[in-house]
Structure formats: structure tokens, C-alpha cells
C-alpha positions as CSV (number, residue, x, y, z in Angstrom):
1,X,-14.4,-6.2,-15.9
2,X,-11.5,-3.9,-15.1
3,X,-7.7,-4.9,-14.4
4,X,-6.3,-4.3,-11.0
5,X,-2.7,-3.9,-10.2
6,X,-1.6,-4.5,-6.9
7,X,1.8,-3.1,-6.2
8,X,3.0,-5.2,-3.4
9,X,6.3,-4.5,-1.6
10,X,9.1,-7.2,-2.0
11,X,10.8,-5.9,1.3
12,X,11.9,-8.8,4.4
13,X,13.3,-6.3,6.5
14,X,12.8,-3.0,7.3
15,X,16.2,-0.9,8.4
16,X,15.1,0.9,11.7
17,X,17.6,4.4,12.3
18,X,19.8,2.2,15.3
19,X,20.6,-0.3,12.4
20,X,18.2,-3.2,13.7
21,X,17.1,-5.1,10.3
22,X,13.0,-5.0,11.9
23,X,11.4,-8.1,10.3
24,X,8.3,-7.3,8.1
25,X,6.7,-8.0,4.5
26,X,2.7,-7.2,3.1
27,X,0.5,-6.9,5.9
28,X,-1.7,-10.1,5.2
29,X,-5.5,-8.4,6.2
30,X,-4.6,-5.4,3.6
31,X,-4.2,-8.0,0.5
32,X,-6.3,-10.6,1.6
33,X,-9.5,-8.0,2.0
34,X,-9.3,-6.0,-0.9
35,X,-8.5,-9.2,-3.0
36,X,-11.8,-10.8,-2.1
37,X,-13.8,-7.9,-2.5
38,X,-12.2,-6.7,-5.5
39,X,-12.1,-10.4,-7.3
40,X,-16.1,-11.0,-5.9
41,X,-16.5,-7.7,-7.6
42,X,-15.8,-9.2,-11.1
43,X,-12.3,-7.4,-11.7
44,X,-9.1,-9.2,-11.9
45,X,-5.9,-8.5,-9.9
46,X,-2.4,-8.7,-11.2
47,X,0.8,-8.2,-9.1
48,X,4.1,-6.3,-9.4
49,X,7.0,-5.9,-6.6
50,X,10.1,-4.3,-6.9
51,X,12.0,-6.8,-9.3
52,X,9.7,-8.7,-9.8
53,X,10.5,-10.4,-6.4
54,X,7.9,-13.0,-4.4
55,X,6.2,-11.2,-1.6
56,X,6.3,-12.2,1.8
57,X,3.5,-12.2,4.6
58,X,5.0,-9.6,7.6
59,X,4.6,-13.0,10.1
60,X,3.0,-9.9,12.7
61,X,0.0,-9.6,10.6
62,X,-1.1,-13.4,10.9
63,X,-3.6,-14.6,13.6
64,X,-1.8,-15.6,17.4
65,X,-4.4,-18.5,16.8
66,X,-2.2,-21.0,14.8
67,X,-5.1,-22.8,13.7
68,X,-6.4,-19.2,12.2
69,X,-3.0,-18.2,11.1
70,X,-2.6,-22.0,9.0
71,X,-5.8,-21.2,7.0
72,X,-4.7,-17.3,6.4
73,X,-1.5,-18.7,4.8
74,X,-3.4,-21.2,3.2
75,X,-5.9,-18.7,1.1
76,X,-2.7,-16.1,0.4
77,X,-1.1,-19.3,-1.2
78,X,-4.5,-19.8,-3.5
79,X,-4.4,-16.3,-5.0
80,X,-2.9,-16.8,-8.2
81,X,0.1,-14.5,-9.5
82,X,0.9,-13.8,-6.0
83,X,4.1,-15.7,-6.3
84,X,5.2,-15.2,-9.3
85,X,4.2,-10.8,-9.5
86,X,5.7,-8.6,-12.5
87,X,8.3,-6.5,-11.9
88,X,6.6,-2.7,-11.4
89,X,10.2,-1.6,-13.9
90,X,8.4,-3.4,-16.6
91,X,4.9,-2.4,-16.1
92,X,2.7,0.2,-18.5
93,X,0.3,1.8,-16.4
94,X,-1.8,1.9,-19.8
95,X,-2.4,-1.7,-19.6
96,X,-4.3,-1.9,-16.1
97,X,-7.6,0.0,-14.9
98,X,-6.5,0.9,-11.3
99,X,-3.6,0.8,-8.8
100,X,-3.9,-0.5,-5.5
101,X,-0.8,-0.3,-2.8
102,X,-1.2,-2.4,0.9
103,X,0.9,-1.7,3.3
104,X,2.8,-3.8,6.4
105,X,6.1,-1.8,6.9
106,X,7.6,-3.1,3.6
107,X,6.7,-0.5,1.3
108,X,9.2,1.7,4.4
109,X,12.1,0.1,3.3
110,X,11.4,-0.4,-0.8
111,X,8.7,1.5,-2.2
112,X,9.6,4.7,-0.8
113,X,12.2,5.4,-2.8
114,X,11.5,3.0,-5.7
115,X,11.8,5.1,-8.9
116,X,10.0,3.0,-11.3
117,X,6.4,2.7,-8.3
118,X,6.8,6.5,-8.0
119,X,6.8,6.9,-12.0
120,X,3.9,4.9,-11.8
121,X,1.9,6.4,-8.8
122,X,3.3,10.1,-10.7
123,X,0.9,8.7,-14.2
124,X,-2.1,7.4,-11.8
125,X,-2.3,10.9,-9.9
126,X,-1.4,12.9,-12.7
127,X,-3.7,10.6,-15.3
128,X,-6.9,10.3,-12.7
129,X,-6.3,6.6,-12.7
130,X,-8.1,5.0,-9.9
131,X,-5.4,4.6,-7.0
132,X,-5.8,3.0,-4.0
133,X,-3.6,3.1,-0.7
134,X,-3.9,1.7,2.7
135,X,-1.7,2.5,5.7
136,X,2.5,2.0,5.0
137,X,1.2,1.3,1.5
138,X,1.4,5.4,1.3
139,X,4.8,5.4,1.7
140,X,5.4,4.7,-1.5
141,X,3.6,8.5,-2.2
142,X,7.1,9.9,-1.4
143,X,8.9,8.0,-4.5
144,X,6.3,10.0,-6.8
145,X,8.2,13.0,-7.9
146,X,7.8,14.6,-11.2
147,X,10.6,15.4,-13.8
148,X,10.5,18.7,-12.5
149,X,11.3,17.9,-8.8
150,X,7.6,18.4,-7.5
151,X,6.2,15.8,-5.1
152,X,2.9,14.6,-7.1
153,X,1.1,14.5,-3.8
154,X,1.1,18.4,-2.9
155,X,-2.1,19.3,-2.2
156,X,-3.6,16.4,-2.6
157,X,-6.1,15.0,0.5
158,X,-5.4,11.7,1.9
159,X,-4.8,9.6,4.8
160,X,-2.4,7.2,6.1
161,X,-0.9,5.4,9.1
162,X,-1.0,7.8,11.4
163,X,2.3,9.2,13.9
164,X,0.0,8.5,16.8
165,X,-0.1,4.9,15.8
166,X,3.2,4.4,14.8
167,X,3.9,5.3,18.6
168,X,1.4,3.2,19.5
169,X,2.7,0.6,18.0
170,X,6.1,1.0,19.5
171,X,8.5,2.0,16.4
172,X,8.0,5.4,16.0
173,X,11.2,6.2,17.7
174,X,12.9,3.9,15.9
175,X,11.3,4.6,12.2
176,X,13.7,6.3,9.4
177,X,10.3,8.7,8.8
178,X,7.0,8.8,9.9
179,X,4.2,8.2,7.2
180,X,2.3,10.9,8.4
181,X,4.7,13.8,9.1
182,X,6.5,13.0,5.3
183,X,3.5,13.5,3.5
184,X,2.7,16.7,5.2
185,X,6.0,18.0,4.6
186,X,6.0,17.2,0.8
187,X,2.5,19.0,0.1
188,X,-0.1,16.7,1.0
189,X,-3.1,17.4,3.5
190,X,-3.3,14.3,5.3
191,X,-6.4,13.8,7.4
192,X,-5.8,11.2,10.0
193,X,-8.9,9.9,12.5
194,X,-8.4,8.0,15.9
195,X,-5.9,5.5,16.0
196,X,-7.3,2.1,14.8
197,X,-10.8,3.3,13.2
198,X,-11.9,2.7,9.9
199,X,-11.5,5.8,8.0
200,X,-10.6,6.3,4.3
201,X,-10.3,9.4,2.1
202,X,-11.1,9.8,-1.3
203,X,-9.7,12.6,-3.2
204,X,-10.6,12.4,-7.0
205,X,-9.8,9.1,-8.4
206,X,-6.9,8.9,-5.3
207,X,-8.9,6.2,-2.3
208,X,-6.8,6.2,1.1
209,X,-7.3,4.5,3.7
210,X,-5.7,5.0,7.2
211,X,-4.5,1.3,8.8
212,X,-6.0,-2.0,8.5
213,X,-9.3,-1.4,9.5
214,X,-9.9,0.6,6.8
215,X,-9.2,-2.3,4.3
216,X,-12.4,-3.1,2.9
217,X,-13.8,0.8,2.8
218,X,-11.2,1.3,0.2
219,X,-11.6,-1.8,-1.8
220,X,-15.4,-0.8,-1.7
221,X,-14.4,2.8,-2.6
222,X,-12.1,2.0,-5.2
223,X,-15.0,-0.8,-6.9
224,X,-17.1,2.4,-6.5
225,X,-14.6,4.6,-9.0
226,X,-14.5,1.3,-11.3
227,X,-18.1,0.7,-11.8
């Protein structure tokens, strides 16, 4: 049985370039799906945030159906160390098997510049640890900068949320940096598929998937790399 970190953004609000605080959190189908598969799998899940904060839901990731919405709430409640995750300052990459990052547009506004996720992500990529990313979750790949200045991604082949569904989804004129164009710009050949279809890369030990549908190909991909 292997260890799994999930490094889960501890972000409310996401500061959009007018100044508008944009409400947001974990995207609740990129936890909740990997979780299962991972856990039914026979590994076990930790969780560190960005001081060690409690992780909130982003509430636009919960069914419209309330009824749905109540029991989605409900099983995020039931996973255990959700609320109470480690802070990712105070974590040793040697004590866990694998990384995994979900997204929602928290990780925007935190883990993109969090120096203590990049170190992290900089010893998974750099130490073929088994990493997996899904959608905003890669925005955290622009904190992981070596020593020397080099962006640990250069080169590298992954996916991500795309620019096309960022406009899609109505903030990409508003959005500090696109997931997408930031990655290319710092190295990384980013291989993007039709807005909203499952599609994940894997790249070595590095599994990235592109939005929420592509939830469970990388938990399956990344129980792959751990079997």
C-alpha cells in the first residue's frame, strides 16, 4: 500500500485583474474521484494546504440538484484528514509515495506562488516521484523553480485547463494568467484536447490531466505508476 499526498489549495477567493475577490475553493469532482479510486485502490491519502488551512468546496463545483449537492457535501465531510490537512511547509516529500494536486481555481490564487508546494513539486519532478495534476491544480507548476532560477517544468509534456476553456468558461478576460499560456511560456509542451473531453498526459512519473473530466483517467494512471 502506498502513501498519497493530496496537496489541496486553502484559497476562498481568487483575485481576478479588475480587483473582484471571485469566490472559489477545490473543485469537489477532482477530490472526490481520485479519493475513491485511489482509497478502493488500497493506498491511503493524506492532505496538506498552504498553512495547514481547512479546505473549502468552490460551491460552483456542487450539483444544481440540492438533493445531489447535500449528499456530495456529505461524502467530502466522511474523508478523514480532509479537515484537519498538514501544512505542505512542514511536509518531507520522503515520507509519502506520490503527489496528487486538484484543481477548482484555488490553487490560482495560492499555489501558484507557494514556495514551500513548488519545493515540493521541484523533488517530485526532479526525484521521478509519481505526480499527479488535474486542471487549475497545474497552476501550482509555476511555483516549482529550482535554486538556480529554472522552471522545473521546461520541457516537460503535460496538460492542463485549457485557454479555450477558461474563455468558455467566462474568466479568461478577467484571470491574472492563463494556465495554459504560463506553462508554455516557462518551458513546458502542453498538449491540450477539446474543451471538456477527457484527456490526460503522462510524461514519466508526471500524470496530467486536462479539466474535470479527466479526473478518474489520472487517478487510474497514477494507480498504474504505483502498482
Amino acid at each position: 500500500m502506498s502513501t498519497i499526498l493530496f496537496v489541496v489549495t486553502s484559497a476562498r477567493t481568487w483575485t481576478l485583474s479588475d480587483g473582484t475577490e471571485h469566490p472559489t475553493g477545490f473543485w469537489a469532482e477532482e477530490l472526490l474521484t481520485p479519493y475513491r479510486l485511489l482509497t478502493a485502490a488500497g493506498h491511503r491519502v493524506a492532505f496538506a494546504t498552504p498553512g495547514g488551512v481547512a479546505p473549502v468546496v468552490d460551491e460552483a463545483s456542487l450539483s444544481p440538484a440540492a438533493a445531489d449537492a447535500k449528499a456530495e457535501r456529505s461524502r467530502l465531510a466522511a474523508v478523514p484528514g480532509l479537515d484537519a490537512p498538514l501544512d505542505v511547509a512542514d511536509v518531507d516529500i520522503a515520507d509519502y509515495d506520490a503527489l496528487y494536486y486538484p484543481g477548482g481555481h484555488g490553487p490560482m490564487q495560492d499555489l501558484s506562488s507557494d514556495a514551500a508546494s513548488g519545493r515540493l513539486l521541484v523533488a517530485a519532478l526532479d526525484g521521478d516521484v509519481p505526480l499527479g495534476i488535474v486542471c487549475h491544480g497545474a497552476a501550482a507548476l509555476v511555483a516549482a523553480t529550482r535554486p538556480d532560477g529554472s522552471a522545473a517544468v521546461a520541457g516537460r509534456r503535460l496538460t492542463a485547463f485549457s485557454d479555450a476553456e477558461e474563455k468558455q468558461a467566462g474568466l479568461a478576460d478577467f484571470a491574472p494568467f492563463l494556465v495554459e499560456s504560463r506553462l508554455r511560456e516557462l518551458g513546458a509542451d502542453v498538449d491540450v484536447a477539446d474543451p471538456w473531453s477527457d484527456h490526460h498526459v503522462v510524461d514519466g512519473r508526471l500524470v496530467s490531466g486536462q479539466n474535470p473530466q479527466s479526473s478518474a483517467s489520472v487517478a487510474r494512471a497514477l494507480a498504474a505508476l504505483l502498482a
